[in-house]
C-alpha positions as CSV (number, residue, x, y, z in Angstrom):
1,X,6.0,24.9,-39.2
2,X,9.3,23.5,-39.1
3,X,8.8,22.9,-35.1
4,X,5.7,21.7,-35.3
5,X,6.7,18.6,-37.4
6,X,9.8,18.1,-35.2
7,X,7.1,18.2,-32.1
8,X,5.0,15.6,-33.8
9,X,7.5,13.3,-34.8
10,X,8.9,13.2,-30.8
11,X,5.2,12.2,-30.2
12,X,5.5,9.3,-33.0
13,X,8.8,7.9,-31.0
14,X,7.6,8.3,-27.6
15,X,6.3,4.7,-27.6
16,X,4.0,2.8,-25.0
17,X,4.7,-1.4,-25.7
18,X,1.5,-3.0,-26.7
19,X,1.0,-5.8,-24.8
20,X,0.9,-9.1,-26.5
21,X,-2.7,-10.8,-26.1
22,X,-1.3,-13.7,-23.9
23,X,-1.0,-11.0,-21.1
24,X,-4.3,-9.5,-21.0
25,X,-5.8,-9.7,-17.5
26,X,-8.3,-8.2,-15.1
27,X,-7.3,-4.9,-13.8
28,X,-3.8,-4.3,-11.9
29,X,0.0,-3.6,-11.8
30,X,0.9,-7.0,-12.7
31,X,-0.5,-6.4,-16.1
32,X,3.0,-4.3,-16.8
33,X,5.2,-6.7,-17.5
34,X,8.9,-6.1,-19.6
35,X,8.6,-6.2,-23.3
36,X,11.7,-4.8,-24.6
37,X,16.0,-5.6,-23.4
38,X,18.1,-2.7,-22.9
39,X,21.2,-3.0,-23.4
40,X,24.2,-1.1,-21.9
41,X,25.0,2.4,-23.7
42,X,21.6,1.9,-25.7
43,X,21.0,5.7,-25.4
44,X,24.5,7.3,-25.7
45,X,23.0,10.7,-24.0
46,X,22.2,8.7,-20.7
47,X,25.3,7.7,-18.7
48,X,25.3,5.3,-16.1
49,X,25.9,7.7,-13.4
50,X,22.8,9.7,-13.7
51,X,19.9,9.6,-11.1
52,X,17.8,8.9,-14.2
53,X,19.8,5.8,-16.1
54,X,17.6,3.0,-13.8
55,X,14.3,4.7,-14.7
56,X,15.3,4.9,-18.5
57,X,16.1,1.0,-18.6
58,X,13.3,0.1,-16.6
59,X,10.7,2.5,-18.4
60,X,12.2,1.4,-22.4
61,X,11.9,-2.3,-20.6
62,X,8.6,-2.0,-19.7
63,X,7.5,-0.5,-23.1
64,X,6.4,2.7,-21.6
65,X,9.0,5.2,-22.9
66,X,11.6,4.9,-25.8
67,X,14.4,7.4,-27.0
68,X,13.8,10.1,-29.8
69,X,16.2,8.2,-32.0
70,X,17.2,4.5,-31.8
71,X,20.4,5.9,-29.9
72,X,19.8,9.2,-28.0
73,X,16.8,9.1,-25.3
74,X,17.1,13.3,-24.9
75,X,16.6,13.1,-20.8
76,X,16.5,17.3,-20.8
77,X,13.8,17.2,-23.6
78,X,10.0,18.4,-22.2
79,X,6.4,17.1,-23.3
80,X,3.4,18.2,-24.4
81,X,-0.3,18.5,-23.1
82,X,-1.3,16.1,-25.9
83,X,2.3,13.2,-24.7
84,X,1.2,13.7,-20.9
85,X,-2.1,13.1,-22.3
86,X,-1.4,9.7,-24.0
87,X,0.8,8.5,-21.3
88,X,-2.1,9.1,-19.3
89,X,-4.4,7.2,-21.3
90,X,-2.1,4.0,-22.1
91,X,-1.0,3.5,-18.6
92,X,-4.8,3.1,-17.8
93,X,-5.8,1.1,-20.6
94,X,-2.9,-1.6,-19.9
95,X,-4.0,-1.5,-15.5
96,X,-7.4,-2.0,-16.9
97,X,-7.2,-4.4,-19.4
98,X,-3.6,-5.7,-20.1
99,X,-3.3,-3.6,-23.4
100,X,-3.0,0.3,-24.7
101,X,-5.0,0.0,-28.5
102,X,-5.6,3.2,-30.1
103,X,-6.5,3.9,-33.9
104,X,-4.6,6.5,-35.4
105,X,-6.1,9.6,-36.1
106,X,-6.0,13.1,-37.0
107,X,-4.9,14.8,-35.0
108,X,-2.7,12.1,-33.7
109,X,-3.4,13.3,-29.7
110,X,-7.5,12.6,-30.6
111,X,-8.5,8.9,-29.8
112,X,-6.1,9.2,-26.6
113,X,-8.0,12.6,-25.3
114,X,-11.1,10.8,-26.7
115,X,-10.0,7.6,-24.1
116,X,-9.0,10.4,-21.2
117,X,-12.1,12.3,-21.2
118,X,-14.3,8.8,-21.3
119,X,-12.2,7.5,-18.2
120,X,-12.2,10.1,-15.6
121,X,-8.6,11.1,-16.1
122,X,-9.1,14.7,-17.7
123,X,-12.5,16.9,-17.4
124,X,-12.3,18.5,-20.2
125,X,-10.2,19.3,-23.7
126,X,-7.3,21.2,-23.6
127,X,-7.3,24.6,-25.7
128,X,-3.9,24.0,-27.0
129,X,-2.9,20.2,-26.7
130,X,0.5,21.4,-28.3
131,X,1.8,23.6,-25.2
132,X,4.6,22.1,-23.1
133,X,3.3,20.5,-20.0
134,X,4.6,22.0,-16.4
135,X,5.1,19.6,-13.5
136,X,1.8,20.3,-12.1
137,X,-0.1,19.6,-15.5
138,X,1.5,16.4,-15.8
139,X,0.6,15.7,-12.0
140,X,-3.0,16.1,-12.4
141,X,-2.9,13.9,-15.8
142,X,-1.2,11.2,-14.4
143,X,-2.5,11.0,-10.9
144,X,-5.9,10.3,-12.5
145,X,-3.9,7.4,-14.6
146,X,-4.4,4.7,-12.5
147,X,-7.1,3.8,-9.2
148,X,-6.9,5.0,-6.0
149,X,-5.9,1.7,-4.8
150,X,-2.8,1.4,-7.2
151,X,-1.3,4.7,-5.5
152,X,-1.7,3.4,-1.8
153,X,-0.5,5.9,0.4
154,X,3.2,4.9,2.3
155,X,4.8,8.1,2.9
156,X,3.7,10.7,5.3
157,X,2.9,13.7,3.8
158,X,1.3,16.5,5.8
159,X,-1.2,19.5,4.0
160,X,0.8,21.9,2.8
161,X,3.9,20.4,3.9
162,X,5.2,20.6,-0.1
163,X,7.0,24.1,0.4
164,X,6.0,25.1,-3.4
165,X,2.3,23.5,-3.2
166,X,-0.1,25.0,-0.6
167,X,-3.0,22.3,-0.1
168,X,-5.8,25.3,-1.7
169,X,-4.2,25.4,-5.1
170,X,-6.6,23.6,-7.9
171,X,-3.7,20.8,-8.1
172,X,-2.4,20.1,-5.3
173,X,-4.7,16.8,-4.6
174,X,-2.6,15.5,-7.8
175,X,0.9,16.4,-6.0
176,X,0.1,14.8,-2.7
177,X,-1.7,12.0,-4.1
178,X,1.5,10.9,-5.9
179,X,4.1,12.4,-3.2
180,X,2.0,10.0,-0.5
181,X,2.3,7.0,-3.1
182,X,5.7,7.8,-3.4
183,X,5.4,8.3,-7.2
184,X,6.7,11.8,-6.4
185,X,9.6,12.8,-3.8
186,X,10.2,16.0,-4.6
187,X,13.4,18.1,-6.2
188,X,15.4,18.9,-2.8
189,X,15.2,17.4,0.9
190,X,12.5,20.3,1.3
191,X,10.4,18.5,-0.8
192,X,9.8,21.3,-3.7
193,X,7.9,20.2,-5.8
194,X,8.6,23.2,-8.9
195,X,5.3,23.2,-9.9
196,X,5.8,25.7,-12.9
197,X,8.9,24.2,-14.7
198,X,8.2,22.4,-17.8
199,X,8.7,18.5,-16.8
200,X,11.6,16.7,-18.9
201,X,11.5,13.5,-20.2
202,X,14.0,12.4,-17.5
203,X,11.6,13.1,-14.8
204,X,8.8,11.3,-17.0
205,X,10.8,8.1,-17.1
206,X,10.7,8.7,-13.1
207,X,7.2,9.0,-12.9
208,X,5.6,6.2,-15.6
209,X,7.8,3.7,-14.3
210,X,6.8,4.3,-10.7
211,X,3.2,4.5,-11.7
212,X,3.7,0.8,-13.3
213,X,6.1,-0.7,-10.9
214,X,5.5,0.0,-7.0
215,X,8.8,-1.5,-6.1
216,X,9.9,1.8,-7.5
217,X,8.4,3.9,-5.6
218,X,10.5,5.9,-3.3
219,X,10.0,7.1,0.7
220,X,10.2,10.6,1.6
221,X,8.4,12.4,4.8
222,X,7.1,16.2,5.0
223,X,6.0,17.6,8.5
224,X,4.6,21.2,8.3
225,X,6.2,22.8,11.0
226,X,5.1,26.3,11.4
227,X,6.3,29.1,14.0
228,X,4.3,29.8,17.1
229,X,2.9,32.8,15.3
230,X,2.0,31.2,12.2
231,X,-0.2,28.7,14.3
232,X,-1.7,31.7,16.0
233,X,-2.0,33.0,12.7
234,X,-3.9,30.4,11.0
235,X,-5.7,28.7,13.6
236,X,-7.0,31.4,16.3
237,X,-9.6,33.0,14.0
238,X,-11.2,29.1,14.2
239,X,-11.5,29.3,17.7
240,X,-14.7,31.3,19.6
241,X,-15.2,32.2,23.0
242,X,-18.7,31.0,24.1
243,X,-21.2,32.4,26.9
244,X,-23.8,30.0,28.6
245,X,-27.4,31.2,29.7
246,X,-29.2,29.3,32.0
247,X,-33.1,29.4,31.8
248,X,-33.8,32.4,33.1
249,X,-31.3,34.4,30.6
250,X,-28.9,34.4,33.3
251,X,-25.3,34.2,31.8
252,X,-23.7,31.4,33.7
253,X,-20.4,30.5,32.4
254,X,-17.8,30.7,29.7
255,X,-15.8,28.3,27.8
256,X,-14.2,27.7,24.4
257,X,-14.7,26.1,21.1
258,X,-13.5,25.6,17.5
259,X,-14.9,25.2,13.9
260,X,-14.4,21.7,12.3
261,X,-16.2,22.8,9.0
262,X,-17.5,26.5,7.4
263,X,-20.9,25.6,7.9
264,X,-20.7,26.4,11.8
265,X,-20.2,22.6,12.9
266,X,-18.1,22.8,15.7
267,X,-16.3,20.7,19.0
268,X,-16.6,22.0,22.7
269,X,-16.5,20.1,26.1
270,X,-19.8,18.4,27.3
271,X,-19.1,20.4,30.3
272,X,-19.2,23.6,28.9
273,X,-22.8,23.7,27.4
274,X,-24.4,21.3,30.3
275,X,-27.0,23.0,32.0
276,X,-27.0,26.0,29.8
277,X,-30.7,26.6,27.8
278,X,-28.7,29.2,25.3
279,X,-25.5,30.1,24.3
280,X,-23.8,33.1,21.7
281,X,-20.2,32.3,20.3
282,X,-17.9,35.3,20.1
283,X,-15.4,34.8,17.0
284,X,-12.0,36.1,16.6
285,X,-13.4,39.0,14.8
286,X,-15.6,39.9,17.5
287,X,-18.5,39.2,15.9
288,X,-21.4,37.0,17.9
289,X,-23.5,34.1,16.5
290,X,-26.3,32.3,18.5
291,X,-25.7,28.0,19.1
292,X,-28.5,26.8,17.4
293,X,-28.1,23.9,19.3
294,X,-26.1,20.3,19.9
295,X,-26.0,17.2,16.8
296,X,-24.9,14.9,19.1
297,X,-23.2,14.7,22.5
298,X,-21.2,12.5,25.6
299,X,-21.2,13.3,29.4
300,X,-18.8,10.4,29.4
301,X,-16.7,11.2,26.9
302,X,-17.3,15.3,27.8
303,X,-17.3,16.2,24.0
304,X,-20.3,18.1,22.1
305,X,-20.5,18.7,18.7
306,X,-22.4,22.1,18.1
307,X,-23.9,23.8,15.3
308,X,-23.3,27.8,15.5
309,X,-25.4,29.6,13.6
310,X,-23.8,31.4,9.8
311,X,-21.7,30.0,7.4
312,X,-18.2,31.2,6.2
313,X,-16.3,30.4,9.4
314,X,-13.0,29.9,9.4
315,X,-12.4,25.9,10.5
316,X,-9.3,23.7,11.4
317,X,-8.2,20.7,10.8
318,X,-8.0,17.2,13.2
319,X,-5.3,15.6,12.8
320,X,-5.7,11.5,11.6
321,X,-2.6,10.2,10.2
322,X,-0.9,9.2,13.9
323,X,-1.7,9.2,17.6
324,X,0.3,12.0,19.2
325,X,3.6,11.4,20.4
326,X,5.2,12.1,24.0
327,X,7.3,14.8,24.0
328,X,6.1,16.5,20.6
329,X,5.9,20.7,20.9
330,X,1.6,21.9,21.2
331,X,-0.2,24.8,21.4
332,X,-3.2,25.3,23.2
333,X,-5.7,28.5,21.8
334,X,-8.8,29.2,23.7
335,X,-10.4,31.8,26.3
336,X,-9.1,30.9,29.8
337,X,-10.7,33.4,32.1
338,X,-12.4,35.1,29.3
339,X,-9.2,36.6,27.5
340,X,-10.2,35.8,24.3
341,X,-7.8,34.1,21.5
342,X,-5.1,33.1,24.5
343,X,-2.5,30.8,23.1
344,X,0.3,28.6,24.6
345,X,2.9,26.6,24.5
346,X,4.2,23.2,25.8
347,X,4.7,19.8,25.0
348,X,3.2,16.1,25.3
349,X,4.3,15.0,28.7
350,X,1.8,11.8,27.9
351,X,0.0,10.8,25.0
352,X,-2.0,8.5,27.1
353,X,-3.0,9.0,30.6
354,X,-5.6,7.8,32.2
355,X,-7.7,9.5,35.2
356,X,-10.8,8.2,36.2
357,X,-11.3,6.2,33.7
358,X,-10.9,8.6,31.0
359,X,-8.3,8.8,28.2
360,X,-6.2,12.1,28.3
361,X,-3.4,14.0,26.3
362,X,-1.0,15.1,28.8
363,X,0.5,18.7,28.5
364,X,2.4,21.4,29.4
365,X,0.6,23.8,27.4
366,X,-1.2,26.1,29.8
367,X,-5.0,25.8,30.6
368,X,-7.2,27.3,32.4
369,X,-11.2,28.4,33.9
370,X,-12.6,28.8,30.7
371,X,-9.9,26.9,28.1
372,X,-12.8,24.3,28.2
373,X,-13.5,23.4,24.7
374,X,-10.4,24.9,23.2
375,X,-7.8,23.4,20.6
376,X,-5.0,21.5,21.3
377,X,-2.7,21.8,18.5
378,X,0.3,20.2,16.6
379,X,3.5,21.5,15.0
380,X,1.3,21.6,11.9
381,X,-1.8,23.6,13.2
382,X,-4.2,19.9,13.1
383,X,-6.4,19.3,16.2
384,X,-5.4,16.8,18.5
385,X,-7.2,17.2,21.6
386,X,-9.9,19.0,23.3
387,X,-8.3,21.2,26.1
388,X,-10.4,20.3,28.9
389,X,-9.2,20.7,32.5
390,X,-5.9,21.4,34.8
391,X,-5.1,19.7,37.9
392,X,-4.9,22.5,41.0
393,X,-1.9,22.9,43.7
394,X,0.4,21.3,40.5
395,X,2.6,23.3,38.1
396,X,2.2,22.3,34.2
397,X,-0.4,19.2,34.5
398,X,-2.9,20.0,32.1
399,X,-5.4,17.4,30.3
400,X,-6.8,16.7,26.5
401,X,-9.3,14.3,25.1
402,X,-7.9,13.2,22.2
403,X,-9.8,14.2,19.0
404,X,-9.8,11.0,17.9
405,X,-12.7,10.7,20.5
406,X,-14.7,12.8,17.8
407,X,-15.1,9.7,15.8
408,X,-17.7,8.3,17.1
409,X,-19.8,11.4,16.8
410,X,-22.0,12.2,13.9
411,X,-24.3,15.7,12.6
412,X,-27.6,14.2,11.5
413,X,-30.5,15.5,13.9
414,X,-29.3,18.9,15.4
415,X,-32.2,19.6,19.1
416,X,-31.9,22.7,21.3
417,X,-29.8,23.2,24.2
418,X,-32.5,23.3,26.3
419,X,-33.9,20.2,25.2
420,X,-30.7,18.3,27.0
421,X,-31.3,20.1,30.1
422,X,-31.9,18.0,32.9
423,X,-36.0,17.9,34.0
424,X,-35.1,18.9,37.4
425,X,-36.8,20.8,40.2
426,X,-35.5,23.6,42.2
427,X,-36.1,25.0,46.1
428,X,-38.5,27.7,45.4
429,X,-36.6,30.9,46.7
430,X,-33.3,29.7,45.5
431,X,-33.1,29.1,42.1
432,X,-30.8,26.5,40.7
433,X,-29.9,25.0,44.0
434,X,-31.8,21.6,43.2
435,X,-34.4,20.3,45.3
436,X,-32.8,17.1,47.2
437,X,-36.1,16.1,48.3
438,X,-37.9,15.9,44.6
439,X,-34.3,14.0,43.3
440,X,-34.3,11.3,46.1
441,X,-37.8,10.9,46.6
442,X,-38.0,12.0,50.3
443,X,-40.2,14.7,52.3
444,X,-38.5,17.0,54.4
445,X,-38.3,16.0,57.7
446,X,-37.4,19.7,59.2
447,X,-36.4,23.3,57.9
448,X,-35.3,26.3,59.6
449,X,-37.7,29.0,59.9
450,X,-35.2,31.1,57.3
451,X,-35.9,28.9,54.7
452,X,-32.3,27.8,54.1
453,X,-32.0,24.8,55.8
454,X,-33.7,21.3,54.9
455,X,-33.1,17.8,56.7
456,X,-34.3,14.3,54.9
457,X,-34.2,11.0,57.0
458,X,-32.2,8.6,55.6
459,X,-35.0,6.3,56.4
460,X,-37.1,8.2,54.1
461,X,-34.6,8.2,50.5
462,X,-35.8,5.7,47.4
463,X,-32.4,5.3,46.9
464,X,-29.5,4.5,49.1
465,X,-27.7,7.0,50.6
466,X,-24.3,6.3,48.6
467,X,-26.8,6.9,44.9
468,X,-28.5,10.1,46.6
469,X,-25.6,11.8,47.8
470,X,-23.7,10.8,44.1
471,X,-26.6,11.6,42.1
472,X,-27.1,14.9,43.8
473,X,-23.4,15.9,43.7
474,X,-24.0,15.7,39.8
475,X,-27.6,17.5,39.4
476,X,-25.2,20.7,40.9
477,X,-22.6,19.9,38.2
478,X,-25.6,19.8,35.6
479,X,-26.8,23.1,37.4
480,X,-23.5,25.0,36.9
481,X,-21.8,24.3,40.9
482,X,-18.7,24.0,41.5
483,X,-16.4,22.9,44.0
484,X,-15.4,25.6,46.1
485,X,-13.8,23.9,49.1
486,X,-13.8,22.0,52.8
487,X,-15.3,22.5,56.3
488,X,-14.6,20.5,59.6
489,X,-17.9,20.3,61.2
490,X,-18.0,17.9,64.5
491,X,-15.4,15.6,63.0
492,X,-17.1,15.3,59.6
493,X,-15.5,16.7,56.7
494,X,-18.1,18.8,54.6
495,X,-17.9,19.7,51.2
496,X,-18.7,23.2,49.7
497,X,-20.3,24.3,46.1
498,X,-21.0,27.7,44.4
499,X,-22.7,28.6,42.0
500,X,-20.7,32.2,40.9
501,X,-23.5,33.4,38.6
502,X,-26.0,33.6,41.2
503,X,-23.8,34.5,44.1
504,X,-25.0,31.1,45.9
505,X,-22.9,28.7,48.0
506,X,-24.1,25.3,49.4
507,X,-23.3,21.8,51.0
508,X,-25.1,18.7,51.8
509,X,-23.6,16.1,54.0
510,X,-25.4,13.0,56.0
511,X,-25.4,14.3,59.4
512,X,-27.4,13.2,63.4
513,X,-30.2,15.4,64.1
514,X,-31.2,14.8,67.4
515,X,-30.3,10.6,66.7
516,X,-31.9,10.5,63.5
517,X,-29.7,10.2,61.1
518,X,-30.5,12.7,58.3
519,X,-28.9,14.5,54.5
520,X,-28.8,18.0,56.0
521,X,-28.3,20.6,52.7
522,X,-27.6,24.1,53.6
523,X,-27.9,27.4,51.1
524,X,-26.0,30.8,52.0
């Protein structure tokens, strides 16, 4: 009984200044204003040389904290639920309204819980109000204390960059919420936050006055830099090998992609699902889950925002605090040539570079045939690109949209695969070779009695030549082609496309037949 009276009479001392009425004002940090004077060797137990002294004159000043006795301040002291609790309470009632006016009551702790449960900055009552509060209880009081905009972010502090505070525990939105205001620095230049001690009434001065005053507020920046195999660790089972089917169930390609939420929303190069009428994921586990289709999607851009079908996956992060920064260590995870769950390492050797018009992360970080649609990631496992092609005949120049091209995309009305594909028509016997007739609005003007070769007069195209050869070129892309390499044919160079999944190679080129001048397309 003893120590209970001693606890309540520290409560009785532990005084927030009552504003006089000529201050009152709408909401905001000027409503603190000082109240009290300190003078020099007011508290004899607080010496001018600890880290603390400029907190206690500022906090007694601003009426926010006073000593135990009218001469000791007892820095190594700890609180209670119920003192985080009022502290809590006043510092929103004086932001709010330039004053902190409670009745007293029994118990003394009541009208301030009362005033904390009203205002948002406690769910629900305490089962022992008495206990000593730990760091991390008087975190989640006091981060609730004042608005969101009174505790403006200024310091960069990654997820789970806190050593102690691993961004899934129930308060740790508290703890990064005050270490990004810079309410909070941490106990060491590791940033530890020590979540479990009881807080003293040192580090309380700390915290209230840097609440009140935001010239207080200290800097401090925490990067989570994990190993190689951590990031392999915690991002690879978010990343999927995917398999393309054409119309006819024929499997066409492969790429890569990664979850952005649990729910099965999820990023991939435009590229890798164009032309495809299907598609089945394959997850790190080895499990497979059908694409139910495409929310929303950018040939320009080449980005697609899927929907896999299940719930429960794994999912990263994107990174949106900073545009990457040359030179920076990344890791690149996805299926190149079909190995599943392939990572690598490398740096920024551009965080802008242009080609062809298009924005790109340059790296070193290995990609290859099938990396399409894989994650690009930073030192602290966040998305940053979407690894998306490699240049050939160069060593280590490899290309990433930025995720930040993601913004712009949004998951309201999800539509089928094959809905997207291209209303195109084929050449009878050799399905997908398009038919260049049907796209540029010309008849044939002669075939070969095999069937495999088909000439157009130039006279004859509804387009010019420049848009019919172009347009064609991409109907092949859409159709799953690819450039497979160069001919000399009477001085002309001619290009070469295959189509691997149907064992088809192809070329068009504007040729003379016989001094008409013609688009000759060939199928082997």
């Amino acid at each position: 009984m003893k120590k209970r009276i001693a606890s309540v009479l520290l409560v009785l001392i532990l005084a927030i200044g009552v504003l006089p009425a000529a201050a009152l004002a709408s909401g905001g940090l000027g409503n603190f204003v000082r109240v009290n004077t300190y003078q020099s060797g007011l508290f004899t137990d607080v010496a001018s040389s600890q880290w603390y002294t400029p907190y206690v004159q500022a906090g007694f000043e601003y009426g926010l904290i006073d000593g135990t006795t009218t001469s000791t301040y007892a820095p190594g002291e700890h609180l209670t639920i119920a003192e985080a609790v009022k502290l809590a309470a006043c510092l929103h009632s004086v932001y709010t309204t330039g004053r902190a006016d409670f009745t007293a009551s029994v118990p003394w702790y009541r009208p301030y819980a009362d005033y904390a449960l009203k205002n948002g900055i406690i769910s629900e009552d305490y089962a022992d109000y008495n206990a000593q509060a730990t760091r991390s209880d008087f975190a989640q009081i006091l981060a609730k204390a004042l608005p969101e905009e009174a505790l403006t972010v200024k310091n960069s502090v990654e997820d789970n960059a806190i050593p102690d505070v691993p961004f899934s525990y129930t308060y740790a939105p508290a703890v990064y919420t005050l270490y990004r205001a810079g309410v909070l620095v941490g106990s060491d230049a590791q940033g530890h936050f020590l979540p479990n001690n009881d807080i003293t009434r040192a580090e309380v001065a700390a915290i209230v006055t840097r609440m009140a005053n935001a010239s207080f507020r200290q800097s401090v920046t925490l990067r989570l830099d994990l190993t190689t195999t951590q990031i392999f660790e915690k991002c690879a089972p978010a990343v999927f090998f995917i398999k393309l089917f054409d119309i006819k169930g024929t499997a066409i390609k492969t790429g890569s992609g990664f979850f952005i939420d649990e729910n099965g929303l999820a990023v991939t190069n435009f590229h890798v699902i164009n032309g495809a009428a299907s598609a089945v994921v394959t997850t790190a586990d080895g499990k497979e889950y059908d694409v139910a289709g495409v929310y929303d999607y950018s040939k320009e851009k080449d980005l697609a925002l899927i929907k896999v079908d299940g719930g429960g996956f794994p999912y990263l992060q994107t990174e949106d605090s900073g545009a990457p920064v040359t030179g920076d260590d990344v890791y690149a995870i996805g299926s190149p040539l079909g190995f599943k769950n392939t990572i690598s390492t490398g740096i920024i050797s551009s965080a802008s570079r242009d080609v062809e018009g298009r924005n790109y992360i340059q790296t070193t970080a290995a990609i290859s045939s099938g990396s399409s649609g894989g994650a690009l990631l930073n030192r602290s496992g966040k998305v940053i690109g979407v690894t998306t092609a490699t240049a050939s005949g160069a060593q280590n120049i490899n290309l990433a949209l930025p995720i930040a091209t993601l913004k712009d995309f949004g998951a309201t009305k999800l539509v089928t695969l094959k809905s997207i594909l291209p209303d195109t028509k084929y050449y009878a016997e050799h399905y997908p070779v398009p038919d260049f007739g049907a796209y540029a609005g010309a008849p044939v003007y002669q075939d070969d009695e095999f069937g495999t070769t088909y000439y157009y007069k130039v006279s004859d195209l509804s387009k010019t030549i420049e848009d019919a050869l172009n347009g064609y070129a991409g109907l092949l892309d859409d159709n799953c082609f690819q450039f497979y390499g160069y001919a000399i044919e009477n001085g002309q160079i001619i290009t070469y496309y295959i189509n691997a999944a149907y064992g088809i190679t192809m070329t068009f080129s504007d040729v003379d037949l016989d001094g008409t001048e013609c688009i000759r397309v060939q199928i082997f």
